[in-house]
Each structure stands twice: as structure tokens, then as C-alpha cells.
C-alpha positions as a Markdown table, in Angstrom:
| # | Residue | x | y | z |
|---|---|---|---|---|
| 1 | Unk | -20.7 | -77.4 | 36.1 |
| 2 | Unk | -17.9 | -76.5 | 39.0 |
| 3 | Unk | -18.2 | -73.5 | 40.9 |
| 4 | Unk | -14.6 | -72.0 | 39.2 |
| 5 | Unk | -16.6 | -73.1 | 35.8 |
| 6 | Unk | -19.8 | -71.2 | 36.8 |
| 7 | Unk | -17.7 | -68.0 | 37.9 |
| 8 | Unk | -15.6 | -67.8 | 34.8 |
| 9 | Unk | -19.0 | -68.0 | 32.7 |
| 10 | Unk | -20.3 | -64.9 | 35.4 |
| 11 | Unk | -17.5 | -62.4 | 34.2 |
| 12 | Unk | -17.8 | -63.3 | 30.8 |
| 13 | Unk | -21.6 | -62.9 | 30.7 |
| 14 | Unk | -20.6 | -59.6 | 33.2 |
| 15 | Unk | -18.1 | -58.2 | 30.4 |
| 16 | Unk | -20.1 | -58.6 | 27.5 |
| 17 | Unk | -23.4 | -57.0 | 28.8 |
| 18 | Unk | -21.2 | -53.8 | 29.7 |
| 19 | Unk | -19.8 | -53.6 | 26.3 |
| 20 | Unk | -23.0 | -53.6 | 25.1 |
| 21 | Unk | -23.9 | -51.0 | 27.4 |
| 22 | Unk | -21.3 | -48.5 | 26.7 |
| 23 | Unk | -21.9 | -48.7 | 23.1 |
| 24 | Unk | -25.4 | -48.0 | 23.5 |
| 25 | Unk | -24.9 | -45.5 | 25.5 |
| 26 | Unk | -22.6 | -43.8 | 23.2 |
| 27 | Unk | -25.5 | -44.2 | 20.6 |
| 28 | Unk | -27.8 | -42.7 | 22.7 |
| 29 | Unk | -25.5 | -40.1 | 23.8 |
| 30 | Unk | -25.4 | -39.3 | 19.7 |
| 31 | Unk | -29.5 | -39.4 | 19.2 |
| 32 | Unk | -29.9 | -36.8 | 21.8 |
| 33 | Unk | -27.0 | -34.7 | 20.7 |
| 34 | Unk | -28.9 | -31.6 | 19.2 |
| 35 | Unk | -29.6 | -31.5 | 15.1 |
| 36 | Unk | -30.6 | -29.2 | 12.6 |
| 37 | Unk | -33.9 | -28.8 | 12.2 |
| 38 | Unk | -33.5 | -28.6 | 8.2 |
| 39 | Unk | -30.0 | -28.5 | 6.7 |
| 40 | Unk | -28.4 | -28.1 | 3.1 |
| 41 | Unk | -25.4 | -29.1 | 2.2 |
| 42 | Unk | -23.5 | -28.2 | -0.9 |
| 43 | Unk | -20.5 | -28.4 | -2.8 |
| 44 | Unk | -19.3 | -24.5 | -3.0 |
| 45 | Unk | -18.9 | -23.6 | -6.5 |
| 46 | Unk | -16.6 | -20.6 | -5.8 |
| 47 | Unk | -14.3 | -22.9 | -3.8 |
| 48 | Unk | -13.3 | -22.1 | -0.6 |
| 49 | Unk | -13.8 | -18.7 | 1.1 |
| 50 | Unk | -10.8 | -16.3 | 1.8 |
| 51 | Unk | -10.4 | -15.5 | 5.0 |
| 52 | Unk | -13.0 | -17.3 | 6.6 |
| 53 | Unk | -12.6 | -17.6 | 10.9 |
| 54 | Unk | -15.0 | -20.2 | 11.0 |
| 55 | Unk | -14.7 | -20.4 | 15.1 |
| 56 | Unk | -16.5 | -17.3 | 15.4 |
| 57 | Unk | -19.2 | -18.1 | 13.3 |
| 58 | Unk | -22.5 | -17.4 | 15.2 |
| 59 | Unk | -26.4 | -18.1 | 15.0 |
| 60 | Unk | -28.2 | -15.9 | 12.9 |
| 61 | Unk | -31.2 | -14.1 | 13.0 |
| 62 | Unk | -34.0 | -16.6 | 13.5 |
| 63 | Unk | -31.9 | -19.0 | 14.3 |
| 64 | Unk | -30.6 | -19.4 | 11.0 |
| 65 | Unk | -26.9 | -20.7 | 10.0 |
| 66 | Unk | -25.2 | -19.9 | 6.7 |
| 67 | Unk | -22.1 | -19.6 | 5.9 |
| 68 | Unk | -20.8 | -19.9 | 2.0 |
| 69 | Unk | -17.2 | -21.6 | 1.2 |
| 70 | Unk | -16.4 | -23.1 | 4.6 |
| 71 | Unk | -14.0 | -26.5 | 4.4 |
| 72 | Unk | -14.1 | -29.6 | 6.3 |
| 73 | Unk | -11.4 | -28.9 | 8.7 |
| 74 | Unk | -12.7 | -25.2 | 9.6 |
| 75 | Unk | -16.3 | -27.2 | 10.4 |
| 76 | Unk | -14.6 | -29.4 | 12.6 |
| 77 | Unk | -12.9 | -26.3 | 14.5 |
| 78 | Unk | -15.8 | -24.7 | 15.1 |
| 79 | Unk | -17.7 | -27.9 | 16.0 |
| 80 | Unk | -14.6 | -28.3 | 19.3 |
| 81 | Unk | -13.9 | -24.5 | 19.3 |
| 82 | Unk | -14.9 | -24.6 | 22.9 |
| 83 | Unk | -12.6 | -27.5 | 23.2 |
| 84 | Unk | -9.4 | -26.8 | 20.8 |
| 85 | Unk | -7.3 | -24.6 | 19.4 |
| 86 | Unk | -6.4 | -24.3 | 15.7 |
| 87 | Unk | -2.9 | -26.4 | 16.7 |
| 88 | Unk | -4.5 | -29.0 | 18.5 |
| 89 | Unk | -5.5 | -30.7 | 15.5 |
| 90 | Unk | -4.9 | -32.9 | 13.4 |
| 91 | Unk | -5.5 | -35.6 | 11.1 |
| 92 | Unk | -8.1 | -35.7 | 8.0 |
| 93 | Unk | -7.9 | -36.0 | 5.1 |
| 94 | Unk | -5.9 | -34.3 | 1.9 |
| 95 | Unk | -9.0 | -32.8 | 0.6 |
| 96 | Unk | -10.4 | -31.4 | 4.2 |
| 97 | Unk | -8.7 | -27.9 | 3.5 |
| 98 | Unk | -9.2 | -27.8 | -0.3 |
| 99 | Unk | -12.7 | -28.9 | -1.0 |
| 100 | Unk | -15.4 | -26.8 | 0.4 |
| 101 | Unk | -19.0 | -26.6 | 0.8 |
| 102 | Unk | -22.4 | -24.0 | 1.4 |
| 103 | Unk | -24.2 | -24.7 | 4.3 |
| 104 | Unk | -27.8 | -23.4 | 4.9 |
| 105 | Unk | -29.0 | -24.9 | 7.9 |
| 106 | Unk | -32.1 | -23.5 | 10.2 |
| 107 | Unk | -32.5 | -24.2 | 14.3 |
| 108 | Unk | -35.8 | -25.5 | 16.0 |
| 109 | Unk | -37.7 | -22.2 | 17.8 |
| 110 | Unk | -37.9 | -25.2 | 20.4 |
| 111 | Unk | -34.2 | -25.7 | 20.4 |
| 112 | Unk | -32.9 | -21.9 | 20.4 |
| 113 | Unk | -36.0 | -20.9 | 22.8 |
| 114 | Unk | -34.0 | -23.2 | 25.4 |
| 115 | Unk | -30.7 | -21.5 | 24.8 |
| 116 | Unk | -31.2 | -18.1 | 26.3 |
| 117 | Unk | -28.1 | -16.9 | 26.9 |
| 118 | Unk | -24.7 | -16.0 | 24.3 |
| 119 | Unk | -22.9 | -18.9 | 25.5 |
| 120 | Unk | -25.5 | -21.6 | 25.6 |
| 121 | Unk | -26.6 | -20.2 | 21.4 |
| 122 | Unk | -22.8 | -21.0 | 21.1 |
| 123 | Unk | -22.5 | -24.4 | 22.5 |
| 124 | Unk | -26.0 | -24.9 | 21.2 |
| 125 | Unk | -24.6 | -24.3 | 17.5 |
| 126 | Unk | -21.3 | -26.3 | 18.2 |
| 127 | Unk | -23.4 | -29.6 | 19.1 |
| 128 | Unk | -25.7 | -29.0 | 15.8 |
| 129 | Unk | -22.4 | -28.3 | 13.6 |
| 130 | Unk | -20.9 | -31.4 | 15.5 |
| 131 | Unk | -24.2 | -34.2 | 14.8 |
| 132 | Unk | -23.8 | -32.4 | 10.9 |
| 133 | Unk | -20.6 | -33.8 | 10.6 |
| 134 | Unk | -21.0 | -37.1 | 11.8 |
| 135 | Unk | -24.0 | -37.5 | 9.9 |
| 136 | Unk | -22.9 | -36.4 | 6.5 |
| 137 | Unk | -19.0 | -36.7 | 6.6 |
| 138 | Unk | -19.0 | -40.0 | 9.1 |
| 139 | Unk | -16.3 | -37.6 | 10.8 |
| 140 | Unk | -14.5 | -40.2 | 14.0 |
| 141 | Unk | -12.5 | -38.4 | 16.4 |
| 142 | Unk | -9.9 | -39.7 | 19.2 |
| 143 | Unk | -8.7 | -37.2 | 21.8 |
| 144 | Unk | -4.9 | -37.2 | 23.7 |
| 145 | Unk | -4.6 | -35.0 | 27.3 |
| 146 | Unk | -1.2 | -33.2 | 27.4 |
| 147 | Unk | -0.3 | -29.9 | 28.8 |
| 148 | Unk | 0.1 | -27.1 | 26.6 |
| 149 | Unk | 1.8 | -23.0 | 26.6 |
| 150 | Unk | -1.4 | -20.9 | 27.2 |
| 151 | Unk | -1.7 | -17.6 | 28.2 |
| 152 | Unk | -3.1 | -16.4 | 31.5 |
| 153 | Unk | -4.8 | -12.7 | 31.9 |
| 154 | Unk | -4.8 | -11.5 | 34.7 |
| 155 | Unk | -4.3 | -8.0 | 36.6 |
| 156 | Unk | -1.2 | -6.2 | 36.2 |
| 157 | Unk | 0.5 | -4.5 | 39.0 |
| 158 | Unk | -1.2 | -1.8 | 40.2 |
| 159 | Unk | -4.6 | -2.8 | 39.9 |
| 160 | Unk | -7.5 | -2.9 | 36.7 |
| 161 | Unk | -8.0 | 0.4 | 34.8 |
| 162 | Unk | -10.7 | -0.9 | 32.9 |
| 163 | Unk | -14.0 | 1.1 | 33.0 |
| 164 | Unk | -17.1 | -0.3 | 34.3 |
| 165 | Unk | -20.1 | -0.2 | 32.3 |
| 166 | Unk | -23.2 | 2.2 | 33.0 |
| 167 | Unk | -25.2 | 0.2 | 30.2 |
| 168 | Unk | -28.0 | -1.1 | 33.1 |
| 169 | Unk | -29.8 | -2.8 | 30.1 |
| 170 | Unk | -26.8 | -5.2 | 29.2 |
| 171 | Unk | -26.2 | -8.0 | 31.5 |
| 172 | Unk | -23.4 | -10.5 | 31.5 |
| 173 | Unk | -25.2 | -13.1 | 30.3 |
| 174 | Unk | -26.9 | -10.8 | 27.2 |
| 175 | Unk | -26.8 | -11.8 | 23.5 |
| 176 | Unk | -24.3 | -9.6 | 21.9 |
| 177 | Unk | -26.1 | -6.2 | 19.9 |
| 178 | Unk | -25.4 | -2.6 | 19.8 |
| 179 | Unk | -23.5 | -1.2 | 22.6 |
| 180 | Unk | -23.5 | -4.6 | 24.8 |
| 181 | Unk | -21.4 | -7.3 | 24.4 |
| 182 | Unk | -19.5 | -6.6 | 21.3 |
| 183 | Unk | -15.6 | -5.9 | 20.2 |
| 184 | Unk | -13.8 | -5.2 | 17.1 |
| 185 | Unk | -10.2 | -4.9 | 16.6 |
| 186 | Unk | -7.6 | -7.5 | 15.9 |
| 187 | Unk | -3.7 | -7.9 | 15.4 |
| 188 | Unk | -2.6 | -5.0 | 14.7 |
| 189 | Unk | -5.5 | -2.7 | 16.2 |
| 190 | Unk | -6.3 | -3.0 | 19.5 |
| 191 | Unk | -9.0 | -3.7 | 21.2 |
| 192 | Unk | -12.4 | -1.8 | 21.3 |
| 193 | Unk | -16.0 | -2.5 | 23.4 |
| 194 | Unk | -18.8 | -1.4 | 24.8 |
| 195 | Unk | -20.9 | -3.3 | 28.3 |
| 196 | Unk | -17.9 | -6.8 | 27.3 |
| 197 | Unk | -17.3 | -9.0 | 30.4 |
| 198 | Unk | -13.4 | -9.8 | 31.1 |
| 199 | Unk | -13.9 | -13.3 | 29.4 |
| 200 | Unk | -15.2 | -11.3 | 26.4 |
| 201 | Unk | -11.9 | -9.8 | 26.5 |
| 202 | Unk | -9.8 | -13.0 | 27.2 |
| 203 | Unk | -12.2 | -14.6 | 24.2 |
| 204 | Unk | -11.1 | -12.0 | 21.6 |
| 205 | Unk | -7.4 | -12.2 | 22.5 |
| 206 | Unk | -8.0 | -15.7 | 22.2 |
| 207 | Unk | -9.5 | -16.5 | 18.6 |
| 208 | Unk | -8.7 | -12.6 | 16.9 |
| 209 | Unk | -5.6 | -11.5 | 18.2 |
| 210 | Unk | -3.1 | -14.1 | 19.6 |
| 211 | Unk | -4.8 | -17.0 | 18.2 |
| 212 | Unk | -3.6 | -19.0 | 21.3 |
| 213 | Unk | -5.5 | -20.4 | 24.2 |
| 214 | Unk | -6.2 | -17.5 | 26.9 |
| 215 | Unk | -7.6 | -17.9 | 30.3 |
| 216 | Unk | -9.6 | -15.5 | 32.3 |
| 217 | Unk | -7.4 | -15.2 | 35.9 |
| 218 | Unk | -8.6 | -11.9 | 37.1 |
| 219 | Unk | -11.7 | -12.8 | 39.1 |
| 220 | Unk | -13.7 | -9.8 | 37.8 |
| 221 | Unk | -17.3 | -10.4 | 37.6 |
| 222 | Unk | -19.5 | -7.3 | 35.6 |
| 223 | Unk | -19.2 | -5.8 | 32.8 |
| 224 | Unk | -16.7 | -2.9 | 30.7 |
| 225 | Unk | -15.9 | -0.7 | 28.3 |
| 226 | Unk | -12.6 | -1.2 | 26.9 |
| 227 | Unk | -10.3 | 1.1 | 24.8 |
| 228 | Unk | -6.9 | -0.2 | 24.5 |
| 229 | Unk | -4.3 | 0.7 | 21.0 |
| 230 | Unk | -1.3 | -1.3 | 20.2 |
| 231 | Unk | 0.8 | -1.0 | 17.0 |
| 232 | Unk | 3.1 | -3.6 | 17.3 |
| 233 | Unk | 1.9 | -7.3 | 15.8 |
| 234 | Unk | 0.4 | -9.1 | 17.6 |
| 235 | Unk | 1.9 | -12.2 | 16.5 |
| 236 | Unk | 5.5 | -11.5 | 17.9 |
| 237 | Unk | 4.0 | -13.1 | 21.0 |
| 238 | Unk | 5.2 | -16.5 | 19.6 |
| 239 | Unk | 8.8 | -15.6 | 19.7 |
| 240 | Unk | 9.6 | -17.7 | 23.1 |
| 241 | Unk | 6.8 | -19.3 | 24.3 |
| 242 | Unk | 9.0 | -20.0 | 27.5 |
| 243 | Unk | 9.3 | -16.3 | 28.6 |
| 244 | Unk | 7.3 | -15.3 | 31.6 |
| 245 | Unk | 6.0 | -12.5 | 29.9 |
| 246 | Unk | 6.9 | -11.1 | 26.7 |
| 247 | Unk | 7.1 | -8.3 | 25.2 |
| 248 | Unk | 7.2 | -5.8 | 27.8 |
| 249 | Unk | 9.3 | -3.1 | 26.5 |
| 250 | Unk | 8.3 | -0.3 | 23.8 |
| 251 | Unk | 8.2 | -1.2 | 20.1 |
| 252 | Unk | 9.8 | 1.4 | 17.9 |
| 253 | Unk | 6.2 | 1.8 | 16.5 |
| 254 | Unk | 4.4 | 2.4 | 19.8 |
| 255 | Unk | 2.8 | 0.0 | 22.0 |
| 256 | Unk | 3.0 | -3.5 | 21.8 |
| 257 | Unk | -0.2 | -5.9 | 23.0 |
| 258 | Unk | 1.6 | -6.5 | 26.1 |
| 259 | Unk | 2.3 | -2.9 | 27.1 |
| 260 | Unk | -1.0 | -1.5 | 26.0 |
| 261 | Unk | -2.7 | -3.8 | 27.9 |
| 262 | Unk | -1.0 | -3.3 | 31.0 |
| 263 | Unk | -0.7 | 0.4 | 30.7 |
| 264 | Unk | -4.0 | 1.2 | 29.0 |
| 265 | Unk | -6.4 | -1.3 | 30.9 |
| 266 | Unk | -4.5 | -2.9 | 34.1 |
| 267 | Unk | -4.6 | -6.4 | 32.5 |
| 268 | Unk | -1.4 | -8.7 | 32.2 |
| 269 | Unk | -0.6 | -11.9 | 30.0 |
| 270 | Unk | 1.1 | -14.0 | 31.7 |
| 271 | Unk | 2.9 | -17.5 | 29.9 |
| 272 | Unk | 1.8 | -20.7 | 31.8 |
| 273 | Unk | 1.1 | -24.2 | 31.4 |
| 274 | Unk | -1.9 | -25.8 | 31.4 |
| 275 | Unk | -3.8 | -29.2 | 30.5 |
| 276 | Unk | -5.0 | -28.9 | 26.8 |
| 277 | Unk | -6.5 | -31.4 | 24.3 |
| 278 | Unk | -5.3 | -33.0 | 20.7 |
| 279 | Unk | -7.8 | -33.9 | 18.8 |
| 280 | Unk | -7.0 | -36.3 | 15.8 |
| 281 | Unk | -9.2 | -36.9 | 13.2 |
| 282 | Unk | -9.4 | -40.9 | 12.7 |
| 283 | Unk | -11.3 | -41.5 | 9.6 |
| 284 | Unk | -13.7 | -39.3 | 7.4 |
| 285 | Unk | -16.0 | -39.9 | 4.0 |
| 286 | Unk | -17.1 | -37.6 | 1.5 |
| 287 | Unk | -20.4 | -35.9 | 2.4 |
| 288 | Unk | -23.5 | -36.5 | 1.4 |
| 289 | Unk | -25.1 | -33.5 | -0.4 |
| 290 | Unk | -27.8 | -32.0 | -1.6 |
């Protein structure tokens, strides 16, 4: 054998050990990905739930997750919630928003003992709802980078008005419970909590109100209490996604989301660009279930 022989046989022997490589790695990369530790899965007999926001489904108590009526394509949202927005996706199949299912599914103490603070329960619950889906629905995905309109909060002229906490028992990093850590509100309410950090806020404007992606740009660390009314819907925010800042001036109903939070709490939403993800949905079978 020549030496241009013997170096052409090199690469191949190189290229085909790295494939193998990368698509055990992937494999592995799928057996440690966190499961239930028991899971049912049912075809729901009352169809699909009304009004079911399937991204901020939570754990339960004991580590339990149930949730009655919830559709393919609302499982895969809340398997990428930390990574997509209801608009980034696509794909799937005809039946993914029509056909709908009961889930009853239980974590390992061992598991949820490890995830000790609200965020890691939540990405802990995302990466079990995410091995459910490829293990019963065979669910592919292929992601595309591409910059997107989001909105930035961030502090409005004349500095925050938001008051800090004197809850000493609630931390940052607390599970959400009475008087720490929790909001209500919505479109056309406002926003109310008690001990919430400023990405609480930017969270809830996020998934309950504007239902558009929101970035914490204030650099406030701690936590608040928020108290902030609008009347105005929410919504009209996706009149001109190009304006620097809309909605500024005074509804005929009172306070729009953009005045009230300026005026009420010292926080501004400001339009920008930044990088976002689409994820498609490449290919999908009917589950397996119980």
C-alpha cells in the first residue's frame, strides 16, 4: 500500500469512528436525560381541556405531575418553555392539537431532593416531560437560530418604584407558597405579588400577559412586592412590533400595561431584537398508552 493510499484509508477510518461517536453520545446524552419515575398515559375521554396554559404547569406536591386533557403540541411547549415561545413552533402533526391525553406521572424523592430551588423543579420537570415524549410519541425535533421582536424590561426614567420585600423568610431562590414568590393577574388585570424577584415579574409578563418573549434588563437583584392596575388589553401590544415603545399614552379606560408599569412600579418595556429559536417538529407517532 502507498503512503497517499494508507492516508486516504486514515481519514476514512478517522471519519467513521467520530460518527459513531457523536451518535453515541447523543444516545447517552438521552439515557441520562431525567425520567419519570412511574408515568401513565392516557387517551382523555373528555377531549381536550379548555383553557389549559400548559407552560406553567408545575410539580406538585410530592413530586407529583397531573394534568387532565393536555394535547401533544401543549406537551411539547412546556417540554422547550425555557427555550420557545408559543410562535416559535411548528410542525406536527394534524391531530397534535385535537387529540389529547391524561398524564399521571410521579418524580424520584432522589431526583426532586436534588432540585432544591423553583427554577431547577422547573427545568427538572421540562427534561422529564421532554424523555416522556420521546419515549412514547418518538417526538424528533430540528432547531433554526434567527433573531426575533422581544421585549426588554427595564427601568423607566426616573428610577424603580417597586417596594422591596420585608418577608426575611423568602429568598430568591424559594419555592413559590404563601406570601413568597407568587403573582396573579393577567391581561386585563394587572399585576399583583408578594417577596417576587424582577425575573418573576418579566416571567409573568412573559407567558400571562403579553405572551411574548421578555427579558429581565434592570439589574435588580432581591426581592418585591408589586401592585400595578391596567385596564387597557394587554394584547394591543402587537399592533407595531417595530415601535420603540408602545403604548405610552392614556387609554380612554385608564391605564394601559405600558403606563402602569412605568408610572405605578418604575419599570419600562422596551421593543428590541434579539437571537431566538424555531423549533420544528420533524416527525411524531401515536403514543403508546396505558
Amino acid at each position: 500500500m502507498n503512503l497517499k493510499a494508507f492516508a486516504i484509508l486514515c481519514l476514512c477510518a478517522i471519519a467513521v469512528c467520530t460518527s459513531v461517536l457523536l451518535r453515541s453520545g447523543g444516545a447517552r446524552a438521552e439515557e441520562r436525560r431525567p425520567r419519570f419515575e412511574v408515568v401513565s398515559l392516557k387517551v382523555a375521554s373528555n377531549g381536550a381541556t379548555k383553557g389549559l396554559t400548559a407552560r406553567l404547569l408545575q410539580f406538585q406536591r410530592g413530586g407529583r405531575f397531573t394534568v387532565n386533557g393536555i394535547t401533544l403540541r401543549q406537551l411539547v411547549l412546556l417540554a422547550y418553555r425555557s427555550e420557545i415561545m408559543p410562535s416559535e413552533l411548528s410542525g406536527g402533526p394534524d391531530w397534535w392539537t385535537s387529540e389529547a391525553y391524561d398524564v399521571n406521572a410521579r418524580a424520584a424523592d432522589e431526583s426532586l431532593g436534588r432540585a432544591v430551588t423553583a427554577q431547577d423543579r422547573a427545568r427538572l420537570l421540562e427534561s422529564m416531560v421532554l424523555s416522556l415524549l420521546e419515549d412514547r410519541f418518538h417526538v424528533r425535533v430540528r432547531r433554526e437560530q434567527r433573531d426575533a421582536n422581544i421585549w426588554a424590561l427595564t427601568i423607566a426614567r426616573g428610577g424603580v418604584k417597586l417596594a422591596a420585600s420585608t418577608n426575611s423568610t423568602c429568598a430568591p431562590d424559594d419555592l413559590p407558597g404563601p406570601h413568597c414568590r407568587a403573582l396573579s393577574g393577567g391581561v386585563n388585570q394587572g399585576l399583583v405579588g408578594e417577596s417576587v424577584t424582577v425575573a418573576d415579574i418579566a416571567r409573568a409578563l412573559q407567558e400571562s400577559v403579553l405572551v411574548e418573549r421578555v427579558i429581565d434588563r434592570t439589574g435588580l437583584a432581591g426581592t418585591f412586592n408589586i401592585n400595578v392596575k391596567w385596564t387597557g388589553n394587554a394584547f394591543l401590544a402587537h399592533a407595531d412590533p417595530t415601535a420603540p415603545n408602545l403604548g405610552e399614552s392614556q387609554s380612554e379606560g385608564g391605564s394601559d400595561i405600558f403606563t402602569a408599569l412605568q408610572e405605578q412600579a418604575g419599570l419600562r418595556l422596551e421593543r428590541r431584537k434579539g437571537p431566538a429559536v424555531r423549533l420544528i417538529v420533524e416527525s411524531v407517532d401515536h403514543p403508546v398508552t396505558d
